[in-house]
KOLDO-184480 format. One line per 5 residues: number of its first residue (from 1); their letters; for each residue x negated, y negated, z negated of C-alpha. Coordinates in steps of 0.25 Angstrom, whole numbers. Example, Ala and Ser with C-alpha at 12.3 -4.5 7.8 and 13.67 -1.06 7.14 Angstrom:
residues 2
1 = as = -49:18:-31 ~ -55:4:-29
//
This chain:
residues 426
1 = xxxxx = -320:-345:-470 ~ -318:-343:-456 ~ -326:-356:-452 ~ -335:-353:-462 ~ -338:-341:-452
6 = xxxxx = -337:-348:-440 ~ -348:-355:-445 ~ -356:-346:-447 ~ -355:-341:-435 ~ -357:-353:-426
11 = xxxxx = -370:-355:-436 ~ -375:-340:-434 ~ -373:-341:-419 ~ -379:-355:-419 ~ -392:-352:-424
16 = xxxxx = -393:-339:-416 ~ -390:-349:-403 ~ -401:-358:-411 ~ -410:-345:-412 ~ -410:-343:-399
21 = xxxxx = -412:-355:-393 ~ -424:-359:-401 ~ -429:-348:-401 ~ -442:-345:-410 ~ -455:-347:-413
26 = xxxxx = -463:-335:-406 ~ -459:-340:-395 ~ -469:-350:-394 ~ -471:-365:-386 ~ -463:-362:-373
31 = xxxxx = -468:-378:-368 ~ -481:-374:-361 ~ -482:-365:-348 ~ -497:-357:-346 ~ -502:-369:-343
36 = xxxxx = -500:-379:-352 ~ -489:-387:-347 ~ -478:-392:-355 ~ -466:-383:-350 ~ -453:-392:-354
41 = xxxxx = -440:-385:-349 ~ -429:-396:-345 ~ -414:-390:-346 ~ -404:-400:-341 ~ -391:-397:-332
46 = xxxxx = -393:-407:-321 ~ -387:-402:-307 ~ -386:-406:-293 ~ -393:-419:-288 ~ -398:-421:-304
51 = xxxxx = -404:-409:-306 ~ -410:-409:-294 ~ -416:-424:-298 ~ -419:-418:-312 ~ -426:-407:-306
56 = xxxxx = -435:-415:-296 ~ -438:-426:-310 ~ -443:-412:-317 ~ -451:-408:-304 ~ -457:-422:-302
61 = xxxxx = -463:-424:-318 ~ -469:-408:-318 ~ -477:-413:-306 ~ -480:-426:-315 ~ -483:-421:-326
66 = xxxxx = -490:-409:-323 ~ -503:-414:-326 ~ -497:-415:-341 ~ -495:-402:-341 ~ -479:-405:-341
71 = xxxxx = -469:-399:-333 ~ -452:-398:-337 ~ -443:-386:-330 ~ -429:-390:-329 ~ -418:-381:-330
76 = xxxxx = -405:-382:-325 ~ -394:-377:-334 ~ -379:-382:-331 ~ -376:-390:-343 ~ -366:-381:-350
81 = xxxxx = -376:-370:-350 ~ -386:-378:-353 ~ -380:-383:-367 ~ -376:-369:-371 ~ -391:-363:-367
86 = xxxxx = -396:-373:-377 ~ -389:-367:-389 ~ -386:-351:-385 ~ -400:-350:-376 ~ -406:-335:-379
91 = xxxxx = -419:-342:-373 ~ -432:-343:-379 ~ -442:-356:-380 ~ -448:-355:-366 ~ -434:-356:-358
96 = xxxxx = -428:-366:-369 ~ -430:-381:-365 ~ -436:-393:-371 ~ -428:-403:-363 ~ -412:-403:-361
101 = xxxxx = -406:-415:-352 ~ -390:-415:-358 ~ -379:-426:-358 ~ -382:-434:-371 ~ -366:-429:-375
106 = xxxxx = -371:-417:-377 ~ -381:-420:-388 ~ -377:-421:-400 ~ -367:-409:-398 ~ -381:-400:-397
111 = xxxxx = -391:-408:-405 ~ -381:-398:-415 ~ -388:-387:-410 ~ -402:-394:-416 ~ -409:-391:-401
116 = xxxxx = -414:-407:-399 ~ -427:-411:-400 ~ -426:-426:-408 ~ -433:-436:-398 ~ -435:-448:-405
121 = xxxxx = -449:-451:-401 ~ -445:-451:-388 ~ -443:-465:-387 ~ -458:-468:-392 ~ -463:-457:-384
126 = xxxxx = -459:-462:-371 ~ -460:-476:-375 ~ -445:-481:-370 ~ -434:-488:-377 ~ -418:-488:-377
131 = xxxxx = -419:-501:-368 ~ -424:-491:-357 ~ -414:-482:-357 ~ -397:-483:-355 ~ -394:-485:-369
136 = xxxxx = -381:-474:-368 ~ -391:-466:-364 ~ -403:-468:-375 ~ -394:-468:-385 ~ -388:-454:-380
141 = xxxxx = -399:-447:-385 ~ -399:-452:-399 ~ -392:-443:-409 ~ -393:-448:-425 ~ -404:-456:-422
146 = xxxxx = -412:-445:-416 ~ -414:-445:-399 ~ -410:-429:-395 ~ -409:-436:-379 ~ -416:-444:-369
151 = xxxxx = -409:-451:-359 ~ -408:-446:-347 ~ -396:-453:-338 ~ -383:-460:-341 ~ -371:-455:-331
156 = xxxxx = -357:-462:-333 ~ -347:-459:-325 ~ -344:-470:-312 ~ -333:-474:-302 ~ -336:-467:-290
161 = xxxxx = -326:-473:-278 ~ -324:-472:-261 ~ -328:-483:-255 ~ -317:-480:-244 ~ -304:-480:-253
166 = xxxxx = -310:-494:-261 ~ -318:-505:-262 ~ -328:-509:-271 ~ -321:-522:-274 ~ -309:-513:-277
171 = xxxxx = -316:-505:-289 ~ -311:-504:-303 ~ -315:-510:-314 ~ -307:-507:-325 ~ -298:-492:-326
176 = xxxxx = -285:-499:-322 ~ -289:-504:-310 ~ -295:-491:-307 ~ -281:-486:-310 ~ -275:-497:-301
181 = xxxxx = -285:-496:-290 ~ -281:-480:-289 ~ -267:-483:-290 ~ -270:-491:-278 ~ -279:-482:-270
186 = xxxxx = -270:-468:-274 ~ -261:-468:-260 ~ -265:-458:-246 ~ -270:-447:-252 ~ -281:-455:-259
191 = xxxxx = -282:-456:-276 ~ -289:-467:-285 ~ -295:-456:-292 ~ -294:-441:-292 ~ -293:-440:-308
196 = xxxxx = -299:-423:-311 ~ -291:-417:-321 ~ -304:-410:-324 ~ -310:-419:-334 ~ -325:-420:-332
201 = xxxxx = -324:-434:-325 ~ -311:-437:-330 ~ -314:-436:-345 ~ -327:-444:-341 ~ -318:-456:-336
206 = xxxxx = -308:-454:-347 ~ -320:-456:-356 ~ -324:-468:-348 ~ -311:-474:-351 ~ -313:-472:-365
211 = xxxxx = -325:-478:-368 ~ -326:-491:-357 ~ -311:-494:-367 ~ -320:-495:-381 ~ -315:-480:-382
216 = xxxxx = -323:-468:-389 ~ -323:-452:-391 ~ -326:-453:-406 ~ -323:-464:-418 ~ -336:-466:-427
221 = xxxxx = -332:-454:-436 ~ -333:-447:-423 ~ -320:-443:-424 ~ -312:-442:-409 ~ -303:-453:-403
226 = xxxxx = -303:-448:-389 ~ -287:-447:-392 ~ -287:-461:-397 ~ -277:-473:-389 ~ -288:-476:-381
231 = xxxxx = -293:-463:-375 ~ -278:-460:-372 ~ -275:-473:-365 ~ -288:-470:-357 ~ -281:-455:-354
236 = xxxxx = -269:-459:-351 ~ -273:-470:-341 ~ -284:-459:-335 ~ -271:-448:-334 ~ -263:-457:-327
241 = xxxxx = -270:-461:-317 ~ -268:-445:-314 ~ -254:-443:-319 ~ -248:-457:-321 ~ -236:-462:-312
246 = xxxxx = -247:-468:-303 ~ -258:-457:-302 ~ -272:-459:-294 ~ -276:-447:-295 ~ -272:-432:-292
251 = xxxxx = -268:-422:-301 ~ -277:-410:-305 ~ -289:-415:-298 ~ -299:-403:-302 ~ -313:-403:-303
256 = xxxxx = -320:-409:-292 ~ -306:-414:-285 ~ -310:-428:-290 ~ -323:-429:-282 ~ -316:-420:-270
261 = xxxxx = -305:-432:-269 ~ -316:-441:-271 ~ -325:-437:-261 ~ -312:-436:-249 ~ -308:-451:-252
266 = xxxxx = -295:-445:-257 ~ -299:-453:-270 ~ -305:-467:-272 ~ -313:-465:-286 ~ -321:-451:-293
271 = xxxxx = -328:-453:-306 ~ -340:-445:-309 ~ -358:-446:-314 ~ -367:-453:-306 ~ -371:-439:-301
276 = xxxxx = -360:-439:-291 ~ -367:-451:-285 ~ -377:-439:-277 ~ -363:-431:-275 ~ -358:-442:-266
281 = xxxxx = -373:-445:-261 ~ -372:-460:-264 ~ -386:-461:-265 ~ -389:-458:-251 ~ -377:-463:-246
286 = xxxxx = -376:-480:-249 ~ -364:-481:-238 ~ -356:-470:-245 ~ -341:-471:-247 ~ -342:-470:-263
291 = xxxxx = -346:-480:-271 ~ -348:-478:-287 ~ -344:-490:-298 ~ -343:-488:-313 ~ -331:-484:-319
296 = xxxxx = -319:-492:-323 ~ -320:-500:-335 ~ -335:-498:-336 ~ -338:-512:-331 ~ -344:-525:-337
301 = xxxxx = -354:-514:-348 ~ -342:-507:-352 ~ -344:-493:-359 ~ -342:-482:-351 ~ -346:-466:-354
306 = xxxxx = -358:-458:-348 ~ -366:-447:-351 ~ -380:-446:-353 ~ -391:-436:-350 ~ -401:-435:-359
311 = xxxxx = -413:-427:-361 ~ -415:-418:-375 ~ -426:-410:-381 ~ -427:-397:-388 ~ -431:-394:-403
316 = xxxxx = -435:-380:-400 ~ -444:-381:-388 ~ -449:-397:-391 ~ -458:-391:-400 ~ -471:-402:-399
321 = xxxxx = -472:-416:-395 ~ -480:-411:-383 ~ -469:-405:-378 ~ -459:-416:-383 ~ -467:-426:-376
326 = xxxxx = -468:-419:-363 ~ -453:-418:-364 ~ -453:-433:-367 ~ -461:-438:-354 ~ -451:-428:-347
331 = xxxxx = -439:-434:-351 ~ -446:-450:-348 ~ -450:-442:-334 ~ -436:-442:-331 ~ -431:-454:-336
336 = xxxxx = -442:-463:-326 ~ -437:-456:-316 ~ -424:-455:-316 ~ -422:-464:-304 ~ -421:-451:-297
341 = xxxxx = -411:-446:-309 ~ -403:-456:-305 ~ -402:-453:-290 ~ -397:-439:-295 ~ -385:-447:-299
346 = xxxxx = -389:-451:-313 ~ -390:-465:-320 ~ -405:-464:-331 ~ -405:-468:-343 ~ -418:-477:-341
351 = xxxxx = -414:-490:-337 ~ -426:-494:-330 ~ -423:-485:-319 ~ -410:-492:-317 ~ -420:-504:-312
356 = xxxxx = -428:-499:-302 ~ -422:-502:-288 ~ -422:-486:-285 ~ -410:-485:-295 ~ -402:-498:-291
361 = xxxxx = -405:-494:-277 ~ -394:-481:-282 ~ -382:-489:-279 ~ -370:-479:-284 ~ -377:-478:-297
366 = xxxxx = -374:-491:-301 ~ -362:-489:-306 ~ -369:-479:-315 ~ -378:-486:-320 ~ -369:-499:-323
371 = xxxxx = -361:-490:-331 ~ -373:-483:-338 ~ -378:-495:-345 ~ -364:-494:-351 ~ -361:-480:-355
376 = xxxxx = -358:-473:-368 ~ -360:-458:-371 ~ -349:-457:-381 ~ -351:-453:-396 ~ -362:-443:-391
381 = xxxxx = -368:-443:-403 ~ -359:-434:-409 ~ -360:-419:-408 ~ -347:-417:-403 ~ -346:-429:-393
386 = xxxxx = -346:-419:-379 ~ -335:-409:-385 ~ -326:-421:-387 ~ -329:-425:-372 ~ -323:-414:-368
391 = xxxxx = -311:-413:-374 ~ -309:-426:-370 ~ -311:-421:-357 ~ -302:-410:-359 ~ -290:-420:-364
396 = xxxxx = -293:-428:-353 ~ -291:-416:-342 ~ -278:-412:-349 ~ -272:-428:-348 ~ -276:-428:-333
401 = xxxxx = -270:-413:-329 ~ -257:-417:-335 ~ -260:-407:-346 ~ -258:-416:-358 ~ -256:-432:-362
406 = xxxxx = -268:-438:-361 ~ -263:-440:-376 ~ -262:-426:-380 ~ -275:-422:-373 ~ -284:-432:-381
411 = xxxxx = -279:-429:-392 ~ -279:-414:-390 ~ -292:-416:-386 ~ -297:-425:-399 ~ -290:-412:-408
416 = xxxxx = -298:-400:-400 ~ -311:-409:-401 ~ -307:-412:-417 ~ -306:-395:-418 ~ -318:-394:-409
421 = xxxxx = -326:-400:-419 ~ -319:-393:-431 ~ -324:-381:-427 ~ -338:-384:-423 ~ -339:-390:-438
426 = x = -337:-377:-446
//
């Protein structure tokens, strides 16, 4: 019984939010300004250098297009606002967006909210095929059989490494050399790699681990195995390079301190997205002291994990195919030219960009790019994909503080995700 209430409950508040949101009929077409241009309202949660590139991409196709009577006004939302506006926004049509850029992960968790926009005629509206694109990235957007996304970008997560502590002809190749190589290097004050017990990179590497071994989140049932042998062999071999008899790392490195030991050569490696590419100013800088180079283990077309930014349309403000199809030569706009997306530390999803000698001529995102013809999502296709992410991460913070085994975290982790998705069924 009380279930039964809880779900009524979570319904009665859901279609309030949904109410809301969607507001209603009298409100009338909110797409056309006094003048009869298409007014599209882009929300996406790019920041720094990104943003700033997304910005000038949006102010350069209103001056294009301005004779087609088209413009787009971006809005910036940080990313965890952004999701929960979606769903609880008290807004009407005219300040609701027709186009949302978000992680492909994060899809199928809010196509069950029924907000996306189905774009199967995209394809055949803008005259491209799969071949063009970075497949991990196509098939991103695809969610039983329908495309909810467009591909944006794919962005794994690389080997960043100083130049003055090793050489190139040192670099590993494979996770135990890594481990050897920082055993080696860990002396004077100076780490193989400053490990953050924080685990927003660290649960990205761990991941890493995973899937370049043939490991997964999820069987085919979709039932988690992140506890399985694999994924513990993968933590324990990740803890003790942080808590093992011979650590390269310092303890209770916090957020930040990874990049901070990093950036005053007191450690030789730093994972991070090619974002941190601008950070470091590589492209302006071709004599700096930090190279970049994929990720052990990810060599020779082996899988590693990415993410992927993809481009979504609302159901409740796409109300035509006049405005759909403005939406749609927006969102090709971007992708031809993303050259200058992807000096905003980003590797695009069209692969013909990744031709021109503007892009080769980026040097540090090679490594990116080498890795992003490779990569995987995960099993993104289901709805709870992102939640399982993070409490993987959360297991994977509690092996590296010391808080618990690496055993005990994953499977702790795999039982909170199991009651997690218990509840959100009834």
């Amino acid at each position: 019984m009380k279930k039964f209430f809880k779900w009524m409950g979570l319904l009665l508040c859901g279609l309030l939010s949904l109410t809301a949101f969607f507001g209603c009929g009298s409100v009338g077409d909110p797409v056309e300004d006094e003048t009869g241009f298409i007014v599209l309202r882009f929300w996406n949660g790019f920041t720094g250098t990104d943003g700033e590139t997304m910005d000038r991409i949006v102010e350069n196709f209103n001056r294009e297009y301005e004779e087609k009577q088209i413009k787009v006004v971006a809005d910036k939302i940080p990313w965890d606002t952004l999701f929960t506006k979606l769903t609880t926004t008290s807004s009407n049509l005219r300040s609701a967006p027709h186009i949302v850029a978000m992680s492909a992960s994060r899809i199928a968790g809010m196509n069950l909210r029924n907000i996306f926009l189905p774009m199967d005629d995209i394809a055949e509206y803008l005259g491209v095929t799969a071949d063009e694109y970075l497949q991990s990235a196509w098939n991103g957007g695809v969610l039983n059989g329908h495309r909810l996304g467009f591909p944006i970008d794919v962005h794994p997560t690389a080997m960043y490494y100083n130049k003055n502590l090793i050489q190139e002809s040192e670099l590993p190749t494979t996770w135990d050399e890594f481990f050897n190589i920082c055993k080696a290097k860990t002396k004077d004050g100076v780490y193989g790699w400053a490990c953050p017990s924080m685990y927003s990179i660290t649960k990205d590497v761990f991941i890493n681990m995973l899937y370049s071994s043939g490991g997964t989140m999820f069987d085919g049932d979709y039932n988690p195995i992140f506890d399985n042998q694999l994924a513990v062999s993968k933590l324990d071999f990740l803890n003790n390079m942080v808590n093992g008899t011979s650590p390269v790392s310092p303890k209770n490195v916090g957020a930040g301190g990874d990049y901070t030991l990093f950036t005053q050569g007191k450690s030789v490696f730093y994972f991070d997205g090619p974002w941190v590419i601008n950070t470091f100013g590589l492209l302006d800088n071709p004599d700096s002291n930090i190279g970049v180079a994929p990720l052990p283990d990810t060599m020779n077309g082996q899988e590693n994990f990415a993410g992927s930014h993809q481009f979504t349309l609302m159901k409740n403000t796409v109300t035509s195919d006049r405005i759909k199809n403005a939406c749609y030569t927006f969102m090709r706009y971007v992708n031809e030219h993303s050259l200058d997306w992807a000096k905003a530390g980003q590797v695009p999803a069209l692969k013909s960009i990744h031709e021109t000698d503007e892009y080769k001529a980026l040097e540090p995102l090679k490594a990116f790019t080498e890795m992003a013809e490779h990569s995987v999502l995960g099993e993104i296709e289901y709805e709870y994909w992102y939640e399982a992410y993070n409490y993987m991460g959360t297991a994977v913070s509690n092996a590296i503080s010391g808080i618990k085994t690496p055993t005990q975290a994953l499977q702790e982790a795999v039982n909170d995700f199991k009651g997690f998705v218990e509840d959100e069924q009834y």
